[in-house]
C-alpha positions in Angstrom: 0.6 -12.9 9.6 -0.5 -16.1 8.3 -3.3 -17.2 6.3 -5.6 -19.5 8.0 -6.5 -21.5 4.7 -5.2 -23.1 1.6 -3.4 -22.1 -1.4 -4.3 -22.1 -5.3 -3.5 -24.4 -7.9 -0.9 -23.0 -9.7 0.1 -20.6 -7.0 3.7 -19.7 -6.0 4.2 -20.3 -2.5 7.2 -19.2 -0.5 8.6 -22.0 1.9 11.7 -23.5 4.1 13.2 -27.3 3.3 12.2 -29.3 6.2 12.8 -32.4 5.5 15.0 -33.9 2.8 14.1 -37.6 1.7 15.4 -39.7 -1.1 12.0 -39.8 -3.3 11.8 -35.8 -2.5 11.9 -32.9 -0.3 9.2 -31.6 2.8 8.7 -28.4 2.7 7.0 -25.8 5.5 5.1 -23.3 3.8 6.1 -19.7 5.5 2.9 -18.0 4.6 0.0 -20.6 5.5 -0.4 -21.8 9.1 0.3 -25.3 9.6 0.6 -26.2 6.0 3.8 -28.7 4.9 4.1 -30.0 1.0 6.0 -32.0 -0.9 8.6 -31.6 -3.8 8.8 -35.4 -5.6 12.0 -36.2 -6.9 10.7 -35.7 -10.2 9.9 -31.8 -9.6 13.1 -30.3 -7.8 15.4 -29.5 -11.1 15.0 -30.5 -14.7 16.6 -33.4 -16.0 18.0 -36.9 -14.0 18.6 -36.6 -10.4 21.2 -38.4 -8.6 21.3 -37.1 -5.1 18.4 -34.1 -4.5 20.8 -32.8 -1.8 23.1 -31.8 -4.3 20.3 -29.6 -5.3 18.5 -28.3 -1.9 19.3 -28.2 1.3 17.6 -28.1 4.9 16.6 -24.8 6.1 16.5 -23.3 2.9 13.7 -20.8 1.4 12.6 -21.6 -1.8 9.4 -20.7 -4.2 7.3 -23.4 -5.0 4.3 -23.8 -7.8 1.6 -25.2 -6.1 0.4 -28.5 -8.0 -2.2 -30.2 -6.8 -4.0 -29.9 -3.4 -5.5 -32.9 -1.3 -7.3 -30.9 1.6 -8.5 -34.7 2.7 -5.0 -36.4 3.2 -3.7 -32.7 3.5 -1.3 -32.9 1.2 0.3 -30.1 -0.6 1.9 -31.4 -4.3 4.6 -28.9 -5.6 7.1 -28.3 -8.0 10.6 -26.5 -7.9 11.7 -26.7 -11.1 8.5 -25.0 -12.6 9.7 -21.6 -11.2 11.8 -19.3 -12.9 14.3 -17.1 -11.9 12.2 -14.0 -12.3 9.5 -15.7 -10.8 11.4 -16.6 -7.7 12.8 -13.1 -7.4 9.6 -11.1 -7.7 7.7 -13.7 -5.0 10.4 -13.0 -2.4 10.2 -9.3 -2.6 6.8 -9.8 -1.9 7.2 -12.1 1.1 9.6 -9.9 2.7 7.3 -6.9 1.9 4.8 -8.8 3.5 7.2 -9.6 6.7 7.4 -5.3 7.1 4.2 -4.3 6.7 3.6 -7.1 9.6 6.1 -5.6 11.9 4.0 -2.1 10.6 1.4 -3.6 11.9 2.8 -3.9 15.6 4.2 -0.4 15.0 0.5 0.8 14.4 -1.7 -1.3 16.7 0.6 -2.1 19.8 2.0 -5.8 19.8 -0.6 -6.4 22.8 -3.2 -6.3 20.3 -5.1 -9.8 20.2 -5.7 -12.0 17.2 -9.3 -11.3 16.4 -8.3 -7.1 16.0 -5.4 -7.7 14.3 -7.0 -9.8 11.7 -10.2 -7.4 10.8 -7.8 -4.7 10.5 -5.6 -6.7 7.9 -8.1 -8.1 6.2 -9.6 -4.3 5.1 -6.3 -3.4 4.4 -6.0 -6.3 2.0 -9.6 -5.6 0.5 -8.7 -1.9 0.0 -5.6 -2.7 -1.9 -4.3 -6.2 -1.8 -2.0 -7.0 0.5 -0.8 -5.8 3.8 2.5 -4.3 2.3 0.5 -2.2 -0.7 -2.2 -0.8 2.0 0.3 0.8 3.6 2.1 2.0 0.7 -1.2 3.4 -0.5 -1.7 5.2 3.7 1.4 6.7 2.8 1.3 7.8 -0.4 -2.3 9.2 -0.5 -3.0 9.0 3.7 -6.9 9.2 5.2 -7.9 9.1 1.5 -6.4 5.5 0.7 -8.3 3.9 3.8 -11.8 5.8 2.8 -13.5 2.8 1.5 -12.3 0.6 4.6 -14.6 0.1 7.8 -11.6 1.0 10.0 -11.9 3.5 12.8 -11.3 7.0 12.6 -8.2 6.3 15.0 -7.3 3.5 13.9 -6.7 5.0 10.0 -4.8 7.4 12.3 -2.3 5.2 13.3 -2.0 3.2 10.1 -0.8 6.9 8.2 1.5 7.8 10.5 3.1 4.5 10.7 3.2 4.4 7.3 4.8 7.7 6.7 7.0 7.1 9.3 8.7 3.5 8.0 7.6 3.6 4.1 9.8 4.6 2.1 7.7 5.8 -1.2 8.5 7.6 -4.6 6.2 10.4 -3.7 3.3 11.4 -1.8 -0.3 12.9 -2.9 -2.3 15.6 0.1 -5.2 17.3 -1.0 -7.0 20.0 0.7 -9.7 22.6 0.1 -9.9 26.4 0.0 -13.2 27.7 -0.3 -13.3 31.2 -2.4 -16.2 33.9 -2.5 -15.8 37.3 -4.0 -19.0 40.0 -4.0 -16.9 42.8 -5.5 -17.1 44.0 -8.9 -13.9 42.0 -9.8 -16.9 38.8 -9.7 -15.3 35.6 -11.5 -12.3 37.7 -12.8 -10.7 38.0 -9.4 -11.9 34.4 -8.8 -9.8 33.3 -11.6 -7.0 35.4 -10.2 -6.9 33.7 -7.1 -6.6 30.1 -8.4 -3.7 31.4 -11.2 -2.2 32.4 -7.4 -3.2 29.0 -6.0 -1.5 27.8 -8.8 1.9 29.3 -8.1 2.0 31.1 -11.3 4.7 28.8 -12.5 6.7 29.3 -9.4 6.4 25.8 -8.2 9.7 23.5 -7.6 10.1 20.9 -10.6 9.6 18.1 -8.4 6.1 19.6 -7.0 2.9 18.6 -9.1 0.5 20.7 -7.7 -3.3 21.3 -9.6 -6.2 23.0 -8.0 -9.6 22.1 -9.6 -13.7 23.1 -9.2 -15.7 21.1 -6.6 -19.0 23.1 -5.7 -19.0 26.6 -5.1 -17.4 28.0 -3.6 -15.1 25.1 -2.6 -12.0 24.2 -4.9 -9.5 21.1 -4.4 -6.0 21.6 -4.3 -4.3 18.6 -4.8 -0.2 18.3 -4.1 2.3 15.5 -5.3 5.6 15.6 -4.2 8.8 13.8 -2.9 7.9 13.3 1.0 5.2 14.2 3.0 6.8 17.9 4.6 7.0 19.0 1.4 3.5 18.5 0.2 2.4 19.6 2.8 4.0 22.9 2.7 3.0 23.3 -0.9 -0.4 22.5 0.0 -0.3 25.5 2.8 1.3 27.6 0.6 -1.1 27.0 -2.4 -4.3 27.8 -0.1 -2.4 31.3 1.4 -1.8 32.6 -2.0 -5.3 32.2 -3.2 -6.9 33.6 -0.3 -4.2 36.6 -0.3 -5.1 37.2 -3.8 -9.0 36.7 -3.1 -8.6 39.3 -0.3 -7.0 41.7 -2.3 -9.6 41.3 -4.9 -12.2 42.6 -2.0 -12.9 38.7 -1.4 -12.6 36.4 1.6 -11.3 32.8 1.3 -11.2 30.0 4.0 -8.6 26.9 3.6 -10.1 23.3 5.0 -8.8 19.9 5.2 -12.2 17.8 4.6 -14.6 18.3 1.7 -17.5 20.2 2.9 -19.7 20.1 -0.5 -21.7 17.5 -1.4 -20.3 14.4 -3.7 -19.7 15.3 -7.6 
């Protein structure tokens, strides 16, 4: 994916030497369509230049500061030298994120799908979360939950979760489900409280679970699960909701477990 318009002053842009010239070097920018800048002489290293190809070469990707834009005479002004080493690395990482979560997108959509889809879809990815690489991050990490604010289709958030969670790879994932908990026996609260100590895992949760269960509306509580991958949370999430109601029952109770919020907003 490309972006159809122009880039900021002061911007770092990622492009590929096109064209090397004595007075500078054209570049193609990699992330703007049809958009081609130039690096004077004066901004491709620090200090006196004798020959720039001894300093670039054709076909090469670099990270450019964006100096000055001319939409008029479309020209593109930028500098080499103005980015440092840091700078370069961290804007790479994020182009080739952004070359992943484009093949995601295929992955997700089909590659038959036409330009006008593809776009809405990527552009409520990028206004839920920034760009196309982090939107899927997030549909991995948090799933349905991280496309919520979005306009996408139910289906559509389908396939954007389970590509996600099949192709990114993520520190941890979050699931959250509800168990709803009603007890009419003497026990009252008391054997409420017992079931969420259960729900809790009475300390018997693996170190590398985070699990907390927490009040929504009665008689509906949250159980929210962070773990390592996605099997795992959801096992704990199971497991969390089949303790409570076990203990609920055994109070004289009756618990349900549910996916989707069913109370009304906090």
């Amino acid at each position: 994916m490309k972006f159809s318009g122009w880039p900021d002053t002061g911007e770092l842009v990622v492009g590929k030497i096109d064209e090397i010239e004595d007075f500078g070097v054209f570049v193609d920018l990699e992330e703007y369509e049809d958009k081609r800048g130039l690096i004077h002489i004066s901004e491709v290293a620090s200090g006196w230049i004798k020959n720039v190809r001894d300093h670039v070469r054709e076909g090469q990707i670099v990270v450019c500061k964006v100096l000055d834009i001319d939409e008029s005479s479309q020209q593109i002004d930028l500098s080499l030298k103005d980015v440092n080493d840091h700078q370069r690395s961290d804007k790479i990482q994020e182009w080739k994120n952004e070359q992943k979560a484009d093949n995601w997108m295929d992955l997700a959509l089909g590659e038959d799908t036409d330009d006008e889809t593809y776009t809405a879809i990527a552009n409520e990815l990028i206004g839920a979360h920034g760009s196309l690489y982090d939107g899927f991050k997030q549909a991995a990490i948090h799933g349905d939950e991280a496309l919520e604010d979005t306009d996408l289709s139910a289906d559509e958030v389908d396939s954007i979760v389970e590509t996600a969670r099949e192709n990114v790879s993520v520190p941890y994932v979050n699931v959250t489900g509800y168990v709803d908990l009603e007890n009419p026996s003497p026990s009252g609260v008391d054997g409420i409280r017992e079931a969420l100590g259960a729900a809790e895992g009475n300390g018997e949760v693996p170190d590398e679970v985070d699990l907390d269960v927490s009040y929504v509306g009665a008689p509906e509580y949250r159980i929210e699960v962070q773990a390592p991958n996605y099997k795992t949370a959801e096992s704990q999430l199971e497991e969390s909701a089949e303790r409570a109601i076990a203990a609920i029952e055994d109070e004289g109770g009756s618990g349900e477990y549910h996916r989707e919020r069913r109370t009304d907003d906090e």
